[in-house]
One Martini backbone bead per residue (centre of mass of N, CA, C, O) as a GRO file, in nm:
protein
  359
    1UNK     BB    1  -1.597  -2.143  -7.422
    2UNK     BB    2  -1.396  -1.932  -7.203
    3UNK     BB    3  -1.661  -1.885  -6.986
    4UNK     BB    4  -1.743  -2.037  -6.694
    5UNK     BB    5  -2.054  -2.056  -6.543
    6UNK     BB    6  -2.201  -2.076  -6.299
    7UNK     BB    7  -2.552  -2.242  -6.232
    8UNK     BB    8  -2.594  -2.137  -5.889
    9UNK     BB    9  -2.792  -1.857  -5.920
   10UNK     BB   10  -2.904  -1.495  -5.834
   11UNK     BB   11  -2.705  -1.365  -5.997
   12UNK     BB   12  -2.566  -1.270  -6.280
   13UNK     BB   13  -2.510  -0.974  -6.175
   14UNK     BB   14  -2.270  -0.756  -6.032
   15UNK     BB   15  -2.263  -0.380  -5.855
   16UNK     BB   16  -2.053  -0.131  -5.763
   17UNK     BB   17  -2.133   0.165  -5.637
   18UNK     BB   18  -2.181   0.548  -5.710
   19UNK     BB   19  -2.439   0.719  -5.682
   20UNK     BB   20  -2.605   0.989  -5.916
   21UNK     BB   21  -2.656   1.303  -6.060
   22UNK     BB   22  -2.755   1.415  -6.342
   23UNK     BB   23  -2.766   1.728  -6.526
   24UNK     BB   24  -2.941   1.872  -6.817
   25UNK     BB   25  -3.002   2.052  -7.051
   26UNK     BB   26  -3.214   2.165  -7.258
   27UNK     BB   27  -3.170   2.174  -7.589
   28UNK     BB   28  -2.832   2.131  -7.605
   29UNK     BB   29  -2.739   2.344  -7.389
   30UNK     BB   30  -2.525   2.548  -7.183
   31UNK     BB   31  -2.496   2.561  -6.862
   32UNK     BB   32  -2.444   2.878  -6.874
   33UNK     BB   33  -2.752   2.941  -7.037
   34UNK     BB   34  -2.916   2.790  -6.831
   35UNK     BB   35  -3.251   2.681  -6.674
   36UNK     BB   36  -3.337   2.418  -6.774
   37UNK     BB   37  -3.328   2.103  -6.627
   38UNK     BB   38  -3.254   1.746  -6.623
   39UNK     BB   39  -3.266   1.444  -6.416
   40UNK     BB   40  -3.070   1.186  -6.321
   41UNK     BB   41  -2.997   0.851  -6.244
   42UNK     BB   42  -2.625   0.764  -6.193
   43UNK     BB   43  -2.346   0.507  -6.288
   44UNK     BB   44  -2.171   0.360  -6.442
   45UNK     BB   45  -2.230   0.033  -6.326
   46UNK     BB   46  -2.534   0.086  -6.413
   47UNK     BB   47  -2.485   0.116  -6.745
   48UNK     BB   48  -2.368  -0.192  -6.757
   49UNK     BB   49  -2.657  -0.325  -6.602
   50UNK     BB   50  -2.887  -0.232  -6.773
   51UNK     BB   51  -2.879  -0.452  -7.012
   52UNK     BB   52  -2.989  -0.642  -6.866
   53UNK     BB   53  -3.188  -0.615  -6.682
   54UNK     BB   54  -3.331  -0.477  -6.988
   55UNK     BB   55  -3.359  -0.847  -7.059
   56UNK     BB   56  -3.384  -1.014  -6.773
   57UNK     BB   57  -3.170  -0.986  -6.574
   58UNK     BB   58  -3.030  -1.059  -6.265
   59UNK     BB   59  -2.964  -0.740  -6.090
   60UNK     BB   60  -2.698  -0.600  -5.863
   61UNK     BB   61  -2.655  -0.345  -5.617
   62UNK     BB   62  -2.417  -0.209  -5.459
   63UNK     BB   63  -2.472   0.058  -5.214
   64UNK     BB   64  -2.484   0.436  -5.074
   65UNK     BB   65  -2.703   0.606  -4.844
   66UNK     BB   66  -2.926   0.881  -4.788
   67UNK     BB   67  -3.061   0.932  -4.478
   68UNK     BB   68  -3.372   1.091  -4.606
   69UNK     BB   69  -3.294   1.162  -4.898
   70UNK     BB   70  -3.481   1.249  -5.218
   71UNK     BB   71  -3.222   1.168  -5.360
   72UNK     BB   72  -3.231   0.839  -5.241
   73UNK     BB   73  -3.478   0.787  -5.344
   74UNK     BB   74  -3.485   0.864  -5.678
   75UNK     BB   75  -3.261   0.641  -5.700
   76UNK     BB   76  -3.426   0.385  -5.595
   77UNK     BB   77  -3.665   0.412  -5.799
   78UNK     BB   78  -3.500   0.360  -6.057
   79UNK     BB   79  -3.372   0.137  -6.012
   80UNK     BB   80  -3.649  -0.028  -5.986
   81UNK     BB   81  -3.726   0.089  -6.278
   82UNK     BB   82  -3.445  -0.116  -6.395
   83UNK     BB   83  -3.459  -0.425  -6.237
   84UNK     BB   84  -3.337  -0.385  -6.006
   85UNK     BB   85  -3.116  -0.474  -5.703
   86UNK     BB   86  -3.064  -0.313  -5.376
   87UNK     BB   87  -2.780  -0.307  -5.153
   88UNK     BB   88  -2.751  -0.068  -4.865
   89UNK     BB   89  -2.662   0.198  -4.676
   90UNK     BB   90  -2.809   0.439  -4.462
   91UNK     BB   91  -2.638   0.764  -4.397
   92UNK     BB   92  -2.604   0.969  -4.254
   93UNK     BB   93  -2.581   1.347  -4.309
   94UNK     BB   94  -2.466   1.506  -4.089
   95UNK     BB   95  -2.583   1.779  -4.200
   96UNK     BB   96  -2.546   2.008  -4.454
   97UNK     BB   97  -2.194   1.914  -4.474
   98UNK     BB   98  -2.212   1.613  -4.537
   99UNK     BB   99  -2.381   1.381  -4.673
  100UNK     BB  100  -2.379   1.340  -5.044
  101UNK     BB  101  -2.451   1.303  -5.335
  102UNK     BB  102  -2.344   1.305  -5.666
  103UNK     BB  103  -2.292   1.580  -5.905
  104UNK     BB  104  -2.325   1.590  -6.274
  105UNK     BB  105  -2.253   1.816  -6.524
  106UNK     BB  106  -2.413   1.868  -6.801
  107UNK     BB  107  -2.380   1.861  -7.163
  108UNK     BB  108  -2.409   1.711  -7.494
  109UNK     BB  109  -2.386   1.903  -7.714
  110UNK     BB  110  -2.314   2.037  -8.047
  111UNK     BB  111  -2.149   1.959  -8.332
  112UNK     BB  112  -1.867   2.198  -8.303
  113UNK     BB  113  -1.948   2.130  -7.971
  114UNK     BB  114  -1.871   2.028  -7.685
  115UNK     BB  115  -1.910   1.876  -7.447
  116UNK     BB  116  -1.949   1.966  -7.065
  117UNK     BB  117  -1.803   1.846  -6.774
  118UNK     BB  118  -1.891   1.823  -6.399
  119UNK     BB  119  -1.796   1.718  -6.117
  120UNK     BB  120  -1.957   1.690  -5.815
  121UNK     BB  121  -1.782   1.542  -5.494
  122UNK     BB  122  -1.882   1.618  -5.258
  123UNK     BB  123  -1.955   1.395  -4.988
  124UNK     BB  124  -1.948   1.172  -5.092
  125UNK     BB  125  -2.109   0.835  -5.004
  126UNK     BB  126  -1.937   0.660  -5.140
  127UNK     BB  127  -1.686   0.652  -4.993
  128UNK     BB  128  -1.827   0.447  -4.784
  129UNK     BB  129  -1.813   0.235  -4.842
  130UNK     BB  130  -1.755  -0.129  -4.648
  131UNK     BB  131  -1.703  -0.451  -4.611
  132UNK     BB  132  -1.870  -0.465  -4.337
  133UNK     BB  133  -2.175  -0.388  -4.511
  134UNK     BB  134  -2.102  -0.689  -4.628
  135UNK     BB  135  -2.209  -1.044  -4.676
  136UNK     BB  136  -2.048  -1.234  -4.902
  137UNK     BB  137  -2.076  -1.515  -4.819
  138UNK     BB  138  -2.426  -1.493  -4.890
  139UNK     BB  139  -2.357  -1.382  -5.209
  140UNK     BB  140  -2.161  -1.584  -5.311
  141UNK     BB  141  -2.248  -1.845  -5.153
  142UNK     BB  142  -2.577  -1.856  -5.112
  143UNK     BB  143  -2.683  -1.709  -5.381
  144UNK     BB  144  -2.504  -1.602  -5.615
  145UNK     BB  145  -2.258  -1.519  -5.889
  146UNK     BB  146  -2.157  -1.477  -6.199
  147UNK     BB  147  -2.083  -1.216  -6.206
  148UNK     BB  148  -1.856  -0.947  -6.134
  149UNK     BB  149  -1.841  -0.561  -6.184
  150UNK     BB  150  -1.550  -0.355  -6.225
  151UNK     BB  151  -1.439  -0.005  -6.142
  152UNK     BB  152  -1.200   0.219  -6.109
  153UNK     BB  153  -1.375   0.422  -5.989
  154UNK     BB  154  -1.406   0.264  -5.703
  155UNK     BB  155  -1.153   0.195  -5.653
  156UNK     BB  156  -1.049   0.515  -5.628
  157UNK     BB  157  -1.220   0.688  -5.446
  158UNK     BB  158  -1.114   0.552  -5.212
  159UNK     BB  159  -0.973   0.334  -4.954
  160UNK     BB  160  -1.213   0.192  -4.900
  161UNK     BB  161  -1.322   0.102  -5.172
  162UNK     BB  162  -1.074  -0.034  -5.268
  163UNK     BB  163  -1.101  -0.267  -5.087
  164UNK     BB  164  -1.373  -0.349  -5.179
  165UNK     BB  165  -1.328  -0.458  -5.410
  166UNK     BB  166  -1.079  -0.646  -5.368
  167UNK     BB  167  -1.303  -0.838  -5.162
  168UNK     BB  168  -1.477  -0.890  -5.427
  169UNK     BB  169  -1.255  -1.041  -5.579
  170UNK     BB  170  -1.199  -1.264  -5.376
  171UNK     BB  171  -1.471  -1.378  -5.313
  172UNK     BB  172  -1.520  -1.472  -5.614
  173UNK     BB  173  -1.300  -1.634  -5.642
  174UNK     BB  174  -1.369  -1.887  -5.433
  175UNK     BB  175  -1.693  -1.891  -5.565
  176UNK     BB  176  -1.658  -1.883  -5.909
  177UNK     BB  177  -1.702  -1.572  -5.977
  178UNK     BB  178  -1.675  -1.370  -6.240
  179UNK     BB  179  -1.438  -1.118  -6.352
  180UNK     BB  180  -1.473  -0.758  -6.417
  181UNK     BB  181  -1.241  -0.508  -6.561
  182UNK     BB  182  -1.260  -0.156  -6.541
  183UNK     BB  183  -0.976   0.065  -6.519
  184UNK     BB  184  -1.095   0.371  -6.529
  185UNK     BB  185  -0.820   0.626  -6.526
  186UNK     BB  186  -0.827   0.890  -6.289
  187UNK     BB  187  -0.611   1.134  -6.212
  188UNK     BB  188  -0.741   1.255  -5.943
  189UNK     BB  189  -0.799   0.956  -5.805
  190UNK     BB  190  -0.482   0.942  -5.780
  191UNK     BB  191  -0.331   1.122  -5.624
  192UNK     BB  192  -0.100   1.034  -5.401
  193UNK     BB  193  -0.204   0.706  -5.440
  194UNK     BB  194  -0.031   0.554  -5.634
  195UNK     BB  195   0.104   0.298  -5.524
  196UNK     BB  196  -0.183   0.168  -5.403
  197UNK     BB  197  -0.310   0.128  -5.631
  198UNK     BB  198  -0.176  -0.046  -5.806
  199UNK     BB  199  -0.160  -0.294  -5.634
  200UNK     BB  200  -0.484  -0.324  -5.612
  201UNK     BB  201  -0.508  -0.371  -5.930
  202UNK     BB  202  -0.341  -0.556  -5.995
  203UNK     BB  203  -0.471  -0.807  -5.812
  204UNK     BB  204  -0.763  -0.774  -5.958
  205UNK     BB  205  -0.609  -0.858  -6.239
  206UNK     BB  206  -0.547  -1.127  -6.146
  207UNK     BB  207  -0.810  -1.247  -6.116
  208UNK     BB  208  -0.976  -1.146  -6.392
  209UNK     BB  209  -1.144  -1.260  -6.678
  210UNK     BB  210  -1.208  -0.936  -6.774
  211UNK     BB  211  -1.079  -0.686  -6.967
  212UNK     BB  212  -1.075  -0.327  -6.956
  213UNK     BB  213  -0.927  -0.079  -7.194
  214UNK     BB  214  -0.681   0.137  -7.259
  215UNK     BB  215  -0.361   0.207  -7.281
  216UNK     BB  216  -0.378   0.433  -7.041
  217UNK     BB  217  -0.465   0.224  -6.848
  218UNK     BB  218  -0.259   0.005  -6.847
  219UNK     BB  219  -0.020   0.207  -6.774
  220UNK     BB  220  -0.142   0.366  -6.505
  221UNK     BB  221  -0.247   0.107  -6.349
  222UNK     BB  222  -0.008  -0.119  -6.419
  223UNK     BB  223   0.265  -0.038  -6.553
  224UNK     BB  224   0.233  -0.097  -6.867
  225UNK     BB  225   0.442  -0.123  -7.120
  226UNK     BB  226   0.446   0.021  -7.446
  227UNK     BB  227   0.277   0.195  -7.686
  228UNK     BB  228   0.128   0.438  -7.854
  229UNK     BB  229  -0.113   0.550  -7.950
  230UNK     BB  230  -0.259   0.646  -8.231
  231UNK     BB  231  -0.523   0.835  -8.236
  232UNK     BB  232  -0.661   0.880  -8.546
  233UNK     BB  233  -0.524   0.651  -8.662
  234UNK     BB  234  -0.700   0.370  -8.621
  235UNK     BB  235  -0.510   0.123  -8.745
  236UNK     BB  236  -0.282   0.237  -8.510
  237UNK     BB  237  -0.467   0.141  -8.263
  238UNK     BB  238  -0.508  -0.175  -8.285
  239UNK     BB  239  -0.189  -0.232  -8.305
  240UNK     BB  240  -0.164  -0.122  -8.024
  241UNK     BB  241  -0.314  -0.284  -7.901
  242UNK     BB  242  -0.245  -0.526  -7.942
  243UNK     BB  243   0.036  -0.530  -7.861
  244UNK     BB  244  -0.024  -0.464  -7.538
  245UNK     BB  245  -0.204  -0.736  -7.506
  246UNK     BB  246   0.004  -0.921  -7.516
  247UNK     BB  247   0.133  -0.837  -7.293
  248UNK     BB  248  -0.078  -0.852  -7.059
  249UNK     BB  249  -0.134  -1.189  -7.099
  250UNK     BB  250   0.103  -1.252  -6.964
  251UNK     BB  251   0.090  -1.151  -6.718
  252UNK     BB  252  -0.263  -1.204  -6.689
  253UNK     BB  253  -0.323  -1.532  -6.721
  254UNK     BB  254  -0.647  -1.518  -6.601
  255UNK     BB  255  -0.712  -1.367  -6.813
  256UNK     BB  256  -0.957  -1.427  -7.167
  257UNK     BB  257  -1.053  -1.109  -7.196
  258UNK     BB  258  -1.041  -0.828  -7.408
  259UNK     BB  259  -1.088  -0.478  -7.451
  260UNK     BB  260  -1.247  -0.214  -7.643
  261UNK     BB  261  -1.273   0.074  -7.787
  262UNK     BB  262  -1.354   0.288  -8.078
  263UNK     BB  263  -1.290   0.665  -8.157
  264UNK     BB  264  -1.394   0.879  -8.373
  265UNK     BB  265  -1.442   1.268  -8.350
  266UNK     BB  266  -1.627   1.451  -8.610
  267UNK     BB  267  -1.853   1.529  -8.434
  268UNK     BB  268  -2.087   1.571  -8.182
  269UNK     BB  269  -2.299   1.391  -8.399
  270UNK     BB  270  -2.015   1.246  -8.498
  271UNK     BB  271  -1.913   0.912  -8.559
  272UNK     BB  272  -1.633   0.656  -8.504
  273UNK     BB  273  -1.723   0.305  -8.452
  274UNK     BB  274  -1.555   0.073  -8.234
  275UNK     BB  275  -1.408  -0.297  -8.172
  276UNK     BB  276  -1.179  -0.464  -7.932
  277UNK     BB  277  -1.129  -0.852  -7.886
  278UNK     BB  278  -0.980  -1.086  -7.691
  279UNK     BB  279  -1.027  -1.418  -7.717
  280UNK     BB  280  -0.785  -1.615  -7.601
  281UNK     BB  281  -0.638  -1.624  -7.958
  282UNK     BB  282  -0.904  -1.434  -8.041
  283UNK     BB  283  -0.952  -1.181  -8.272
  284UNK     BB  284  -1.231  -0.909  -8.270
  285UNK     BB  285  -1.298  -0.695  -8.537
  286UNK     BB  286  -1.485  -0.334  -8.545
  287UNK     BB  287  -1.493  -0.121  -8.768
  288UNK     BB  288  -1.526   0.162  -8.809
  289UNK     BB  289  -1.865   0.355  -8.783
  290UNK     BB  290  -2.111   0.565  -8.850
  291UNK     BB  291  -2.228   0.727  -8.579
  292UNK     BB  292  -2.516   0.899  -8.449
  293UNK     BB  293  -2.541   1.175  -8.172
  294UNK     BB  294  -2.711   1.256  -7.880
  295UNK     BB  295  -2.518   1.077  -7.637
  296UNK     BB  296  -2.181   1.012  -7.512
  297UNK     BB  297  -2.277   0.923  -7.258
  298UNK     BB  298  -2.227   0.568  -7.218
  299UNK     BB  299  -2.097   0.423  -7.465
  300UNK     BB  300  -1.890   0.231  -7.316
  301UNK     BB  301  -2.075   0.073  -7.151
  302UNK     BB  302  -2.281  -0.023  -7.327
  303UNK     BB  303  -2.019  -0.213  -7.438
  304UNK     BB  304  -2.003  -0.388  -7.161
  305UNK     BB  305  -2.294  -0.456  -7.127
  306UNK     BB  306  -2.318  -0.633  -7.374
  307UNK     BB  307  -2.087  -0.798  -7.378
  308UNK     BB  308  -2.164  -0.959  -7.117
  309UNK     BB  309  -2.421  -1.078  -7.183
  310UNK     BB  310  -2.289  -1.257  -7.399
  311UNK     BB  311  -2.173  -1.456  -7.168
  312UNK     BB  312  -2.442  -1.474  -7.018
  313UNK     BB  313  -2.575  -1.635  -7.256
  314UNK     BB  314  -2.364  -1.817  -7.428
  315UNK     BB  315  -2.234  -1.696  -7.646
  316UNK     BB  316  -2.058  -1.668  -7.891
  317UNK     BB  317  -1.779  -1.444  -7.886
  318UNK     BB  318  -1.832  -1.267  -8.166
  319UNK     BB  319  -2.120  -1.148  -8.008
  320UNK     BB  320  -2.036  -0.994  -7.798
  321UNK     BB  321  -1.887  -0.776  -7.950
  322UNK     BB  322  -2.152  -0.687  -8.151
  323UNK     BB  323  -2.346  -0.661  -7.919
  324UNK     BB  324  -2.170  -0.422  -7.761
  325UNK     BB  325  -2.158  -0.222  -7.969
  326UNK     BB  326  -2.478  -0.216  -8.040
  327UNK     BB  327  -2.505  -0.090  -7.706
  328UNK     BB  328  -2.345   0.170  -7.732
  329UNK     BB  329  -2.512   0.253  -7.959
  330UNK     BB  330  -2.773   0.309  -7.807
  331UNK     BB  331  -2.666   0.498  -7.567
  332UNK     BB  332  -2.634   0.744  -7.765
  333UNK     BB  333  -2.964   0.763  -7.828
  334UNK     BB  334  -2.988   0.889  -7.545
  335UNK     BB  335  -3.028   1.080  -7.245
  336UNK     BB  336  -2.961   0.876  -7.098
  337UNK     BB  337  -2.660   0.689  -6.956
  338UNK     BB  338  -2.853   0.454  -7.062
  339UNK     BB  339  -2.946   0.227  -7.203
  340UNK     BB  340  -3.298   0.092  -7.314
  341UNK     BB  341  -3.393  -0.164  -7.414
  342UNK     BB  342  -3.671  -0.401  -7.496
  343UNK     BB  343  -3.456  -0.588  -7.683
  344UNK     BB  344  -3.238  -0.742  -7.876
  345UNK     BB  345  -3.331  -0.649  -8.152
  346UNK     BB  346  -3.291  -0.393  -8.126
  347UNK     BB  347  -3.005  -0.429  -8.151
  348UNK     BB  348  -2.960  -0.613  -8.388
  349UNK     BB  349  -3.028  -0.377  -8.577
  350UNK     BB  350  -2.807  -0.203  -8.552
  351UNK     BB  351  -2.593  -0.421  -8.634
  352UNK     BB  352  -2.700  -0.428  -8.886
  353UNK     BB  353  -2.870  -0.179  -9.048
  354UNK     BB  354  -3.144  -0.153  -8.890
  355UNK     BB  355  -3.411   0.156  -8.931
  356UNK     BB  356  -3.647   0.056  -8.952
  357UNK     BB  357  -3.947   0.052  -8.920
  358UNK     BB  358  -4.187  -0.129  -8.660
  359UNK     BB  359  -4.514  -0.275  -8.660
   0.00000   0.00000   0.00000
């Protein structure tokens, strides 16, 4: 196996992350002709470790909340019903205008409807994330920590946040603890940020063992030159990730594992799903296939948490990739923007296309 992990640790997984709520429709309505809403505590990086926690891996999440608030309280409560452990600061709320959690709103869509999403982060308490306010000593040295997985999503939130990931993946690697990258481009949170941000990202990815991104991520955040996506036509966007990705490890000689997603979108409740990834120089393509979608959102991360899953299993790398898959492709049948997987067989019949009964 091409990636060795600590032998002595407390933590499987670690992610820094900004927790918040999502309100959704129910019924799979949009937003603005509903009155009846469902609310879920969510974000990017506790849905990829999601797959770990609901498998029996002990998983740690960094993170900040609002002292005092109902909603932080929620999501607390969430997160400890994921059988997560979660560790961060409990930040004043400084008035009805100061720090609150943040809310994404959204529908599912359906048919040839496509989902609506709507971010709103003013206020957003994760931005003052910290490295002051974690004592990485403890976590890394004395704990002991397997992977942490850093998501470009908090690397580019804020100032603050930036410095955190940065000094979590030096942290990482001091102690020997593997690091996973998914570099999540957001055009809005690069804004103004374009230099800074770049340097940042660039040593990030020198440092990380598993890099994670599609063309335009790698593109923006790196600014390597490549070929252009393929579009719809999918042969023509492996054959340009390959491409890509042989230029970005001469690069980035530290990782050893690079990865994507493929989706063509035929409707929203109809898609065709695949992954590659590249481990050494073997690489794993897994052909898209027909997936039924009750919700799209979350099914990328669901596919970086069972790829984890398996590193952190220590499976040979091709089920890494095929865990991967039919990982994402189970977050997609949830309303959670989270799988919770039951077991791993749950998993593993999907990627047979095993959807009989199981009495």
């Amino acid at each position: 196996m091409s990636i060795q992990l600590k032998k002595d640790f407390t933590w499987s997984l670690l992610v820094p992350t900004s927790m918040g709520v999502r309100i959704t429709p129910v019924n799979r309505q949009p937003v603005h002709s509903s009155d009846t809403f469902l609310m879920q505590a969510t974000s990017a990086e506790t849905n990829v470790a999601s797959i770990s926690s609901y498998l029996g891996l002990p998983v740690k999440v960094l993170t900040t909340f609002v002292k005092g608030s109902p909603i932080a309280q929620f999501i607390k409560n969430n997160l400890a019903g994921r059988h997560m452990t979660y560790e961060g600061k409990d930040v004043p709320q400084d008035g009805p205008w100061g720090y609150r959690h943040q809310f994404n709103i959204a529908d599912s869509g359906f048919g040839s409807r496509g989902p609506r999403v709507q971010n709103d982060r003013a206020g957003e308490v994760g931005r003052t994330l910290n490295v002051k306010d974690f004592d990485l000593e403890r976590i890394f040295g004395k704990e002991g920590v397997q992977i942490v997985h850093l998501s470009g999503l908090i690397g580019a939130l804020s100032p603050e946040t930036s410095k955190f990931c940065l000094e979590l993946a030096r942290a990482a690697r001091k102690h020997g603890t593997k690091i996973s990258f998914d570099l999540n481009h957001r055009a809005s949170f690069w804004k103004n940020r374009e230099k800074e941000l770049r340097e940042i990202f660039t040593e990030i990815s020198s440092l990380s063992d598993i890099l994670v991104g599609n063309e335009e991520d790698f593109q923006l955040c790196l600014g390597i030159e490549g070929p252009e996506a393929g579009g719809k036509d999918i042969a023509a966007k492996i054959e340009s990730f390959k491409g890509m990705i042989s230029f970005v490890k001469r690069t980035f000689p530290n990782a050893s594992v690079f990865a994507t997603t493929l989706r063509q979108v035929v409707n929203t409740n109809t898609h065709q799903w695949g992954a590659i990834m590249l481990e050494e120089n073997n690489w794993h393509v897994i052909e898209p296939r027909e997936l039924h979608v009750l919700d799209r959102i979350g099914g990328g991360d669901g596919f970086v948490g069972g790829m984890l899953y398996g590193v952190l299993k220590g499976w040979e790398p091709e089920k890494w990739v095929q865990f991967g898959w039919a990982s994402g492709a189970l977050a997609t049948t949830f309303l959670t923007d989270y799988g919770q997987p039951a077991d791993e067989d749950m998993i593993w019949n999907i990627w047979e296309g095993n959807a009989r009964v199981r009495r």
